[in-house]
N, CA, C and O of each residue as an XYZ file, in Angstrom:
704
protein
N     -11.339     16.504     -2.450
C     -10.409     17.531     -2.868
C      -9.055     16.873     -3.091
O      -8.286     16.675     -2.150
N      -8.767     16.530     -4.371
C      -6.983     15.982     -4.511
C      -6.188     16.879     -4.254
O      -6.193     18.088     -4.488
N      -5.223     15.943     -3.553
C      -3.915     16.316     -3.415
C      -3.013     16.978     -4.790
O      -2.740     16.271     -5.761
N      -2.602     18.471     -4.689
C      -1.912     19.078     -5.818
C      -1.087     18.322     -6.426
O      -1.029     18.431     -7.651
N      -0.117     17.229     -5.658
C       0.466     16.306     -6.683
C       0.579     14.935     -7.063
O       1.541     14.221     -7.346
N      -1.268     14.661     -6.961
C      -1.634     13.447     -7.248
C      -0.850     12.612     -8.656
O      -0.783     11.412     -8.922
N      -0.244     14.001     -9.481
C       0.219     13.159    -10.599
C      -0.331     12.494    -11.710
O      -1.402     12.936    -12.127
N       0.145     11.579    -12.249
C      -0.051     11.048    -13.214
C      -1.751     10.051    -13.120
O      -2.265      9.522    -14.105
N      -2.097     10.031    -12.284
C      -3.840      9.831    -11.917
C      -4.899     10.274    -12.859
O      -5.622      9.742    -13.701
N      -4.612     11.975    -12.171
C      -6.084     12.630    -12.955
C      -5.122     12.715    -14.500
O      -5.360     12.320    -15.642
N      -4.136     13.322    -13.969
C      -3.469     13.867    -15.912
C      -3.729     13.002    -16.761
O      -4.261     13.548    -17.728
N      -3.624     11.925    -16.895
C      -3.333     10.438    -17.767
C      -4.996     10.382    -18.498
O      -5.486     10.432    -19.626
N      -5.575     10.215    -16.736
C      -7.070     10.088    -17.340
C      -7.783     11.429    -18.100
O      -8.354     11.362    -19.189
N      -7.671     12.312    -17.520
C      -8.087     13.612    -17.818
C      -7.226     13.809    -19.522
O      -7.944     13.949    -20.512
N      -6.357     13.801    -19.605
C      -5.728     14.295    -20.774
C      -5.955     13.331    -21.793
O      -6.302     13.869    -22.845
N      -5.876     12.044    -21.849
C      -5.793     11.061    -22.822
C      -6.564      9.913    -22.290
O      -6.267      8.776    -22.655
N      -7.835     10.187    -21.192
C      -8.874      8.912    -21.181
C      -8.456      7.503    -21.050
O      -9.244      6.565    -20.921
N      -6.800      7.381    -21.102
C      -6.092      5.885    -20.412
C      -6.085      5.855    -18.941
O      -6.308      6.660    -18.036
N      -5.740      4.608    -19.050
C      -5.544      4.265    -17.506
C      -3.704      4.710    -17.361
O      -2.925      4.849    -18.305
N      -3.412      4.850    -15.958
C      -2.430      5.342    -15.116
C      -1.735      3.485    -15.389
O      -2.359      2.425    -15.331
N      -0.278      3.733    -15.679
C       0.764      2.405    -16.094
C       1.348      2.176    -15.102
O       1.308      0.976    -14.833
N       1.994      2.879    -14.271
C       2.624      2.725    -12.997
C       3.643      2.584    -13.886
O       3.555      2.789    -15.096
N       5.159      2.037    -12.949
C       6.171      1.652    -13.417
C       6.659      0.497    -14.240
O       7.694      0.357    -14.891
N       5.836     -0.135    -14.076
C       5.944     -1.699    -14.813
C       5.488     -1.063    -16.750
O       5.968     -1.471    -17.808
N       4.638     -0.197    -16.563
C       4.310      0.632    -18.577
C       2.984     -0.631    -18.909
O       2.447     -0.848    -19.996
N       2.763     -1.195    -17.818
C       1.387     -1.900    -18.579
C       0.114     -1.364    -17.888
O       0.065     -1.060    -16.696
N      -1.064     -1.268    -18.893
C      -2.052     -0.151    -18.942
C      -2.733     -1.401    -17.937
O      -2.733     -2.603    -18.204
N      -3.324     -0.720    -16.671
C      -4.236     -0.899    -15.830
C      -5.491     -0.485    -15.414
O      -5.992      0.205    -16.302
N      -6.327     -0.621    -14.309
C      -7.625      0.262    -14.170
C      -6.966      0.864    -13.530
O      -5.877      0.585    -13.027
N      -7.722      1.985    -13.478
C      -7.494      3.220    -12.812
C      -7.659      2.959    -11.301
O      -8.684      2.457    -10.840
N      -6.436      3.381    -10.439
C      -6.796      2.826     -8.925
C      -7.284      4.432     -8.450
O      -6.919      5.487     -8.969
N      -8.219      4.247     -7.305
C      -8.950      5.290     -6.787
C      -7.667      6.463     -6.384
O      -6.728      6.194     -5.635
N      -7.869      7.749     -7.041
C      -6.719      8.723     -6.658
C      -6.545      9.162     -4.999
O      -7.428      9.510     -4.215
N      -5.318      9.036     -4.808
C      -4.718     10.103     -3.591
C      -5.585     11.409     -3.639
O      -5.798     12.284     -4.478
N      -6.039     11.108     -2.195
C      -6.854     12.830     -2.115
C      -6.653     13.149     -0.417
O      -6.095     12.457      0.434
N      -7.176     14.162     -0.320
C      -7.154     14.786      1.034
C      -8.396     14.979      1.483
O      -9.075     15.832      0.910
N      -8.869     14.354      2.418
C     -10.047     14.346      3.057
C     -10.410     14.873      4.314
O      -9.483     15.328      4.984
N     -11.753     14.921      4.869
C     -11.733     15.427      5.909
C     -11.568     14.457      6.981
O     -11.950     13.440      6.403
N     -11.222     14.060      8.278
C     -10.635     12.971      8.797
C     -11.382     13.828     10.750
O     -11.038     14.929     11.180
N     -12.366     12.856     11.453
C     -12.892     13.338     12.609
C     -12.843     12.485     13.555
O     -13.697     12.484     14.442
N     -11.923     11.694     13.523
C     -11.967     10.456     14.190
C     -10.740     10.671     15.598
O     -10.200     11.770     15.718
N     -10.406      9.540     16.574
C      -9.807      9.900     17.419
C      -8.226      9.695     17.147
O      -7.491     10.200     17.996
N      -7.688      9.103     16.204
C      -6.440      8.807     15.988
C      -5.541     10.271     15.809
O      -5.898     11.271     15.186
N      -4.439     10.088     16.456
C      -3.474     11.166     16.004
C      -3.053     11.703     15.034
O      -3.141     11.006     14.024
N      -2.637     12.635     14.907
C      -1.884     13.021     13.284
C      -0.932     11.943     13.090
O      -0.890     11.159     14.038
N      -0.138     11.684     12.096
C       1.233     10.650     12.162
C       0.109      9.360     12.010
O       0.579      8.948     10.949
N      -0.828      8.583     12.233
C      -1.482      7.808     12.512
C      -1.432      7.247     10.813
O      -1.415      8.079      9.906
N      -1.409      5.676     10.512
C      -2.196      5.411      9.919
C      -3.054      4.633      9.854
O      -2.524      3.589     10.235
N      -4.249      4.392      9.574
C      -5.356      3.970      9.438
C      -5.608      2.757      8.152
O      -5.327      2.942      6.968
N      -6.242      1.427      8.771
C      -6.179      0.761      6.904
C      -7.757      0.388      7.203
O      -7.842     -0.585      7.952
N      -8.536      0.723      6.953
C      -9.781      0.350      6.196
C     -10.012     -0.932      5.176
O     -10.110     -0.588      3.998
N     -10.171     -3.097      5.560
C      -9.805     -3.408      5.253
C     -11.100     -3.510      4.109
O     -11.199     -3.856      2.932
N     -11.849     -3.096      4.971
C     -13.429     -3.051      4.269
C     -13.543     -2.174      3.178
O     -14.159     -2.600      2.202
N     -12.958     -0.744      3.127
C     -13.054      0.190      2.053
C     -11.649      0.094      1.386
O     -11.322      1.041      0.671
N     -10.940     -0.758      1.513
C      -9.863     -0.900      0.789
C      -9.285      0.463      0.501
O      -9.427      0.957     -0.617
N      -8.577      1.148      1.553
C      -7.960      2.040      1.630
C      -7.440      2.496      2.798
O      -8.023      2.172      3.832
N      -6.276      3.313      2.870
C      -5.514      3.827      3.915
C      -5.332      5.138      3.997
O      -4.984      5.836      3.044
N      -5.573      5.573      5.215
C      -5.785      6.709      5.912
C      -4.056      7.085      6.470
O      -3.283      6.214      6.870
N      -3.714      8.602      6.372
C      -2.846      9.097      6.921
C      -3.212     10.332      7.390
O      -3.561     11.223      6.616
N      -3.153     10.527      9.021
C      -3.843     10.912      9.515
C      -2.931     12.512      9.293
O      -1.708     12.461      9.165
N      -3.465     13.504      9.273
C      -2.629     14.701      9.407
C      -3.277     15.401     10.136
O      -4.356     15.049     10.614
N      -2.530     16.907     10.416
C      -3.056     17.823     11.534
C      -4.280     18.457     11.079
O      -4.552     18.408      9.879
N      -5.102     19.086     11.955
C      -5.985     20.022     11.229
C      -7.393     18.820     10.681
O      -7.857     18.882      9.542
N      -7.757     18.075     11.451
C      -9.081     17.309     10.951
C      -8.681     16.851      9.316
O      -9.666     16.582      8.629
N      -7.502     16.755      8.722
C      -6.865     16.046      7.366
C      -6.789     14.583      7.775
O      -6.637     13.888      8.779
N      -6.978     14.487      6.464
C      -6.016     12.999      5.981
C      -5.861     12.543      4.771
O      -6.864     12.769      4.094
N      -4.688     11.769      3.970
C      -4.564     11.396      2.830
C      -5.103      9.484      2.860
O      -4.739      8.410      3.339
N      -6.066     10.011      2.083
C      -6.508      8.844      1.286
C      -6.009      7.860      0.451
O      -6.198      8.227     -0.709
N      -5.569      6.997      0.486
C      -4.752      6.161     -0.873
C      -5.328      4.971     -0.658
O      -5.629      4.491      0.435
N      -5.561      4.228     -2.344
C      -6.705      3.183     -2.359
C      -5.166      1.678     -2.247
O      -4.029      1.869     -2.677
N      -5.552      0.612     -1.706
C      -4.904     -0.151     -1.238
C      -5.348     -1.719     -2.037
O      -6.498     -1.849     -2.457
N      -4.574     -2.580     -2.153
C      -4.892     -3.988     -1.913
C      -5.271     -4.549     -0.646
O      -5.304     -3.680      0.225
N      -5.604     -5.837     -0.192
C      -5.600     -6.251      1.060
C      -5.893     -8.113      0.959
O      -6.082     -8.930      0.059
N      -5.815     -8.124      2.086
C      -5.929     -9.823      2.506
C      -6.754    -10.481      2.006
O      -7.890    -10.212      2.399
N      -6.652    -11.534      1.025
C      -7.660    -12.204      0.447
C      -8.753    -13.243      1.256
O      -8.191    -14.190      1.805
N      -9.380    -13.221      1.318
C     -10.535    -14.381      1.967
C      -9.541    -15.446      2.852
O      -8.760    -16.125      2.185
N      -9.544    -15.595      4.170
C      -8.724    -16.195      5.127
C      -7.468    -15.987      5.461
O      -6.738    -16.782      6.053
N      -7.159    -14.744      5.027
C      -6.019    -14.114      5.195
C      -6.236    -12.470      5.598
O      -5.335    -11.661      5.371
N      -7.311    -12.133      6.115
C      -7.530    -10.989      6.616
C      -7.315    -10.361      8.258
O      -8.176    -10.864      8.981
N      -6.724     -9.740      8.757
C      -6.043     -9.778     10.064
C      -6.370     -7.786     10.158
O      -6.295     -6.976      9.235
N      -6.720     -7.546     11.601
C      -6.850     -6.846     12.312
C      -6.154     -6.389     13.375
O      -5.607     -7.273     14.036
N      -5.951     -4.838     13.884
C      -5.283     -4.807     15.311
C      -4.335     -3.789     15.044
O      -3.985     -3.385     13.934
N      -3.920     -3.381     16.239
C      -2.416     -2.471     16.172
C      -1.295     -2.704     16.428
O      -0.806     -3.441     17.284
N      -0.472     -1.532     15.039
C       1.116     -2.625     14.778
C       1.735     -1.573     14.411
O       0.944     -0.734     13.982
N       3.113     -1.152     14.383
C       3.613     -0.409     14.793
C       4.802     -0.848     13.274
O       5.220     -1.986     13.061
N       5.181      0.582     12.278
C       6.704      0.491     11.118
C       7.018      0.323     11.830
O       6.641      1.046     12.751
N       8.019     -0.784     12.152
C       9.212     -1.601     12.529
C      10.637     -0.869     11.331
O      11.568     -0.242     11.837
N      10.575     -1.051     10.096
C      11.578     -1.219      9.592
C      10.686     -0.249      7.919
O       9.568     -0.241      7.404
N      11.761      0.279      7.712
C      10.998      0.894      5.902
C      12.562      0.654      5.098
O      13.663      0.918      5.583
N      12.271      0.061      3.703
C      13.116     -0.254      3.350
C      13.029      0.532      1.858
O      12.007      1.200      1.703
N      13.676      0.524      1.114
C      13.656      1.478     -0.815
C      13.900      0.142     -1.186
O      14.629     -0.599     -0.526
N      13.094     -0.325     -2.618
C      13.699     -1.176     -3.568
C      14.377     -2.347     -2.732
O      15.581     -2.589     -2.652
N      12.946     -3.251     -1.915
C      13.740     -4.554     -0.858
C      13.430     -5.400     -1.537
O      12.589     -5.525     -2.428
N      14.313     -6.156     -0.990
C      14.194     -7.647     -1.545
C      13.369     -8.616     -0.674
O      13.124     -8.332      0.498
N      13.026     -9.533     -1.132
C      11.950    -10.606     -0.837
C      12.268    -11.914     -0.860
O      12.758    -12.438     -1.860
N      12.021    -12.543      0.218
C      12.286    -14.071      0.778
C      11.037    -14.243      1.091
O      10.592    -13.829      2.161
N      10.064    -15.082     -0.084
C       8.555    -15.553      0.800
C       8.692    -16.035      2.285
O       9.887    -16.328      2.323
N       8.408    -16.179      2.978
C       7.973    -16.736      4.257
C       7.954    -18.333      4.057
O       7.785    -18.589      2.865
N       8.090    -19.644      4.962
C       8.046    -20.762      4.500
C       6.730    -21.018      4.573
O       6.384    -21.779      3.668
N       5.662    -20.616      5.445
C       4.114    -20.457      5.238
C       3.779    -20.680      3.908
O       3.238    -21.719      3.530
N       4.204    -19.345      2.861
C       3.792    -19.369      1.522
C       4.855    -20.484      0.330
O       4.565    -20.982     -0.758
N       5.582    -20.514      0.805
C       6.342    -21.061      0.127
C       5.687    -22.635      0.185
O       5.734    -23.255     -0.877
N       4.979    -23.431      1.561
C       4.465    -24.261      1.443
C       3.015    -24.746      0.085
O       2.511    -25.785     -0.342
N       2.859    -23.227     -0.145
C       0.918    -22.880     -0.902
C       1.462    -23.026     -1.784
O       1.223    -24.030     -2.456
N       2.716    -21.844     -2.310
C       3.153    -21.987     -3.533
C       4.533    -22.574     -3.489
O       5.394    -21.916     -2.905
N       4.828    -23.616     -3.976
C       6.394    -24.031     -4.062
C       6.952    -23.673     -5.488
O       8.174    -23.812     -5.539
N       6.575    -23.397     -6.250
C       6.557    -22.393     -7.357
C       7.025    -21.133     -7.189
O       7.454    -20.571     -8.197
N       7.038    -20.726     -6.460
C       8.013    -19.254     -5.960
C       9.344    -19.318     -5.427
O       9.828    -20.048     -4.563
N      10.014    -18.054     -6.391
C      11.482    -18.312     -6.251
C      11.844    -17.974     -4.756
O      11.258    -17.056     -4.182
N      12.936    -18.818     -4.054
C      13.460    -18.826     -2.636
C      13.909    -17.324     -2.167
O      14.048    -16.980     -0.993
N      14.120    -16.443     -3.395
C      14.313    -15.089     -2.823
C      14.403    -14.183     -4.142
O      14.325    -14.750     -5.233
N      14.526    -13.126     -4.093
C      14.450    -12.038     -5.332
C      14.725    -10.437     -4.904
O      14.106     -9.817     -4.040
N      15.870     -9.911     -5.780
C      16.397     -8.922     -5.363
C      15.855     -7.786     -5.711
O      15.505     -7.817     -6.891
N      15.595     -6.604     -5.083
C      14.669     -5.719     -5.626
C      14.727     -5.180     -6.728
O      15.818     -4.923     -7.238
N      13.526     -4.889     -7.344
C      13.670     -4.407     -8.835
C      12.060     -4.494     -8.937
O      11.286     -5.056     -8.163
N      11.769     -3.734    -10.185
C      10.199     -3.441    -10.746
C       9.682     -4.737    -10.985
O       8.467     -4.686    -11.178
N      10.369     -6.402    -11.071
C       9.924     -7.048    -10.500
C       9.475     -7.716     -9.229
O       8.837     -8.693     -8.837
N       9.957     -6.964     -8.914
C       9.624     -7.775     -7.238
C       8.354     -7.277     -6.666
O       7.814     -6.197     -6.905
N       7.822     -8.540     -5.610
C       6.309     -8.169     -5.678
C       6.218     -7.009     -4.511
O       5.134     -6.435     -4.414
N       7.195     -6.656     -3.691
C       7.278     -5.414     -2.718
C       7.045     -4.403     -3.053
O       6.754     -3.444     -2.337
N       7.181     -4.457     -4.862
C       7.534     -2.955     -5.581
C       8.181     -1.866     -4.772
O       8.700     -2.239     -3.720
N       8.249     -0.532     -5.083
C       9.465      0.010     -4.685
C       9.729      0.650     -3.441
O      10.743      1.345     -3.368
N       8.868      0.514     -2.296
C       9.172      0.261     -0.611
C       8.255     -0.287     -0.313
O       7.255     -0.749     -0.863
N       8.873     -0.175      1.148
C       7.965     -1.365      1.999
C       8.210     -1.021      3.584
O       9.330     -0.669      3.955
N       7.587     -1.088      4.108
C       7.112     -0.481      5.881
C       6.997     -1.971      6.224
O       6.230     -2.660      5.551
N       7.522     -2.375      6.964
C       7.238     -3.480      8.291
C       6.654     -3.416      9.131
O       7.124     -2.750     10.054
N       5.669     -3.881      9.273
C       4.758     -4.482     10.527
C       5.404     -4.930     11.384
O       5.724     -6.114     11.273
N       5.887     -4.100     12.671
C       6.238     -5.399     14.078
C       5.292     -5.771     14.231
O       4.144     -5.360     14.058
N       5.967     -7.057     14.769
C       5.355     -8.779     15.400
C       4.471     -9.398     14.514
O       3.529    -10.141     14.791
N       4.937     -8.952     13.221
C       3.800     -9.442     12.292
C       4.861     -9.873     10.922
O       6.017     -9.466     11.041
N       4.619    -10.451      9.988
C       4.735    -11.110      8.638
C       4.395    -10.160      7.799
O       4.881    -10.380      6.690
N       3.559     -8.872      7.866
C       3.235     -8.250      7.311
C       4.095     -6.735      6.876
O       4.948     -6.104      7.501
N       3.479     -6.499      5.586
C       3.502     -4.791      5.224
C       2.636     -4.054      5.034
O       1.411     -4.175      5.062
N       3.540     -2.961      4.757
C       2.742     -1.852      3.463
C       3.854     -2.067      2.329
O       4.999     -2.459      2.549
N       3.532     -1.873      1.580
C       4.424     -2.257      0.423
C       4.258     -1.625     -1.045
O       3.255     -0.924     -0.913
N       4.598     -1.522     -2.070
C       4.082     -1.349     -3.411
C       4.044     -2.805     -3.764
O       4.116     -3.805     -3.050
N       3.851     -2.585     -5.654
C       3.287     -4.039     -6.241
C       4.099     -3.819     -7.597
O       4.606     -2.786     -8.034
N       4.055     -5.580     -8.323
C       4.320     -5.377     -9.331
C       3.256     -5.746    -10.175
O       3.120     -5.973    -11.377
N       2.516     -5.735     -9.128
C       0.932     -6.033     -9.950
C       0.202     -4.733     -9.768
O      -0.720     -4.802     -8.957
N       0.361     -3.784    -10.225
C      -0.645     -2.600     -9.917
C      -2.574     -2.777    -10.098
O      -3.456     -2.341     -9.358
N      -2.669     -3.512    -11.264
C      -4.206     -3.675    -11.284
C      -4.748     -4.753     -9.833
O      -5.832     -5.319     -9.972
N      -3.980     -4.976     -8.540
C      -4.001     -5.555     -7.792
C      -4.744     -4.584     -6.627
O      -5.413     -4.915     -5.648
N      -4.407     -3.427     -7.062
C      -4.673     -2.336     -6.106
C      -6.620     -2.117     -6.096
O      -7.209     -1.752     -7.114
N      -7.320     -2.405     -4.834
C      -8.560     -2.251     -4.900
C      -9.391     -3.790     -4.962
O     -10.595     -4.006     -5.102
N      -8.134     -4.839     -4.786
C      -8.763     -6.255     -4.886
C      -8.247     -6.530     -2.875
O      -7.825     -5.794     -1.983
N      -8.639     -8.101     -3.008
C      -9.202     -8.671     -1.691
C      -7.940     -9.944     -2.250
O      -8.497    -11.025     -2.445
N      -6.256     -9.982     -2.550
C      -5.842    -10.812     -2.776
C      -4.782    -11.594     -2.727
O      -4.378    -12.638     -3.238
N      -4.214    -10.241     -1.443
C      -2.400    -10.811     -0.684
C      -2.850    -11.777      0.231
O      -3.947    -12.189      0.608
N      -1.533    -12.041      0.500
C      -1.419    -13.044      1.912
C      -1.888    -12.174      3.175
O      -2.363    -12.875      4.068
N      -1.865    -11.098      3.385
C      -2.517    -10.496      4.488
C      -1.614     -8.977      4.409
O      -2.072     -8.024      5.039
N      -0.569     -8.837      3.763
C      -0.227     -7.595      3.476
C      -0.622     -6.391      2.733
O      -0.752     -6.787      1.575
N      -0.913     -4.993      2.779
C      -1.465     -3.800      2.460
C      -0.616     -3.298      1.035
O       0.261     -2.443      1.156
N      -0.984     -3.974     -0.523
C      -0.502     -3.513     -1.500
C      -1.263     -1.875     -1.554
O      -2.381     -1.459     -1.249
N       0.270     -1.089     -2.234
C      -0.195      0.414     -3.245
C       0.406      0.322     -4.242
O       1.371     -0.397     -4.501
N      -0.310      1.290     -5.068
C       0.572      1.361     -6.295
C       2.211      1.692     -5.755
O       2.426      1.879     -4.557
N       3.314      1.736     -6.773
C       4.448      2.182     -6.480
C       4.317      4.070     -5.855
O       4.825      4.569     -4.851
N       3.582      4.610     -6.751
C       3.214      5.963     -6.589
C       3.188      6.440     -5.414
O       4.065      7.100     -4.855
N       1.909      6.026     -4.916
C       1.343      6.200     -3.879
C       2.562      5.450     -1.889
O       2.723      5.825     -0.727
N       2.932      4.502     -2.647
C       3.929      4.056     -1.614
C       5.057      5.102     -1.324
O       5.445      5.555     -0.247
N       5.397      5.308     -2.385
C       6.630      6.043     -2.035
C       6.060      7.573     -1.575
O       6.864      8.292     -0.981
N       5.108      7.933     -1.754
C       4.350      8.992     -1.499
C       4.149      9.279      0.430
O       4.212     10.301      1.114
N       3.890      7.793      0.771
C       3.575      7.457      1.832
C       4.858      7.345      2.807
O       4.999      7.894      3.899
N       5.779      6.472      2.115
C       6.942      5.868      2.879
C       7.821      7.579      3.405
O       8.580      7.646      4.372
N       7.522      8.588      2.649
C       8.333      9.810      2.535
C       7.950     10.744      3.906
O       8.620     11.639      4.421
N       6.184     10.020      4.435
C       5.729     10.678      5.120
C       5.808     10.098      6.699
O       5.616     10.754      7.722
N       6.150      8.664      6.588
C       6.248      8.118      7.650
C       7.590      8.206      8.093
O       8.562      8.692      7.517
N       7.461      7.427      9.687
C       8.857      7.182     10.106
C       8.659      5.874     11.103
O       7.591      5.729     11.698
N       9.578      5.074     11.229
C       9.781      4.262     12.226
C       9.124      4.311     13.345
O       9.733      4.921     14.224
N       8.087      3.887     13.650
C       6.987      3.848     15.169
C       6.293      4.254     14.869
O       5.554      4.366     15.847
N       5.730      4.776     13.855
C       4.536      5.312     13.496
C       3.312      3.798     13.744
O       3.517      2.672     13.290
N       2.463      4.095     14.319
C       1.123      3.466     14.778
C       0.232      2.977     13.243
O       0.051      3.770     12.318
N      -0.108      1.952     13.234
C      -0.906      1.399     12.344
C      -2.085      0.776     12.474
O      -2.116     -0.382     12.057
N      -2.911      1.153     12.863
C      -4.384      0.551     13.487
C      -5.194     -0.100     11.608
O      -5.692      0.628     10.750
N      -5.041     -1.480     11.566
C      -5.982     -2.268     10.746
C      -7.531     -2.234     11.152
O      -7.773     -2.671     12.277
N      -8.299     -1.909     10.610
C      -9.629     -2.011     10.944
C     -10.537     -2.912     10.092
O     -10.640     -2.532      8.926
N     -11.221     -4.026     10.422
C     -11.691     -5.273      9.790
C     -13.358     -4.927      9.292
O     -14.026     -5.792      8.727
């Protein structure tokens, strides 16, 4: 059952049989729509849930709910499990790779200020004690692959959709 303002998802496809552009205006696959599901599990409302296996994230709501949104995730040796707690949510952040990645790729610029380029896309939730996010992308056809450093890409859509619903301490249980 979708969410009434899944947006530009079903309309795009439904009306004109394209794929959904996100903000960047370049035509992508269609990432699995925001919906509302039925949710029977023990986690709290406020909860979210990442499914690294079904490549998707759970937000747990009251009433046996939850919103569905289809995700990126950790590519092959970069997949990580456990509970972690928004630390920090930021609008339109900027990005300093880590020196970790910066070692893989030295090809990446030393920092980059937010904008529809940046690979955070347009928020981003912090993982305490971790390197990690939730984040958007500036790669949207990224969404539904196995291919960050270990951080939880969404479309821009769907992030900001999310970031609106969370708050600071909200619980994040990764499931492998």
């Amino acid at each position: 059952m979708p969410i009434a303002n899944v947006g530009a998802y079903e309309y795009q496809q439904q009306a004109y049989g394209q794929p959904y552009s996100d903000f960047s205006g370049r035509p992508r696959a269609m990432a699995p729509p925001r919906e509302l599901v039925g949710y029977y599990g023990r986690q709290a409302p406020g909860t979210i849930i990442i499914s690294t296996q079904e490549r998707r994230l759970y937000y747990i709501l009251p009433g046996n709910q939850a919103i569905r949104y289809g995700i990126g995730v950790g590519r092959p040796g970069f997949e990580w499990g456990g509970t972690r707690y928004v630390a920090m949510k930021k609008e339109w952040p900027s990005w300093t790779p880590p020196k970790q990645m910066l070692r893989r790729r030295p090809d990446l610029p030393r920092f980059m200020p937010g904008g529809l380029q940046n690979p955070l896309g347009a928020r981003a939730m912090y993982l305490g004690g971790t390197l990690y996010r939730i984040h958007g992308s500036n790669e949207p056809e990224s969404i539904g692959q196995a291919v960050s450093s270990g951080c939880i890409r969404m479309t821009n859509e769907d992030v900001m959709d999310l970031y609106e619903r969370v708050r600071v301490g909200t619980r994040v249980v990764v499931e492998r």
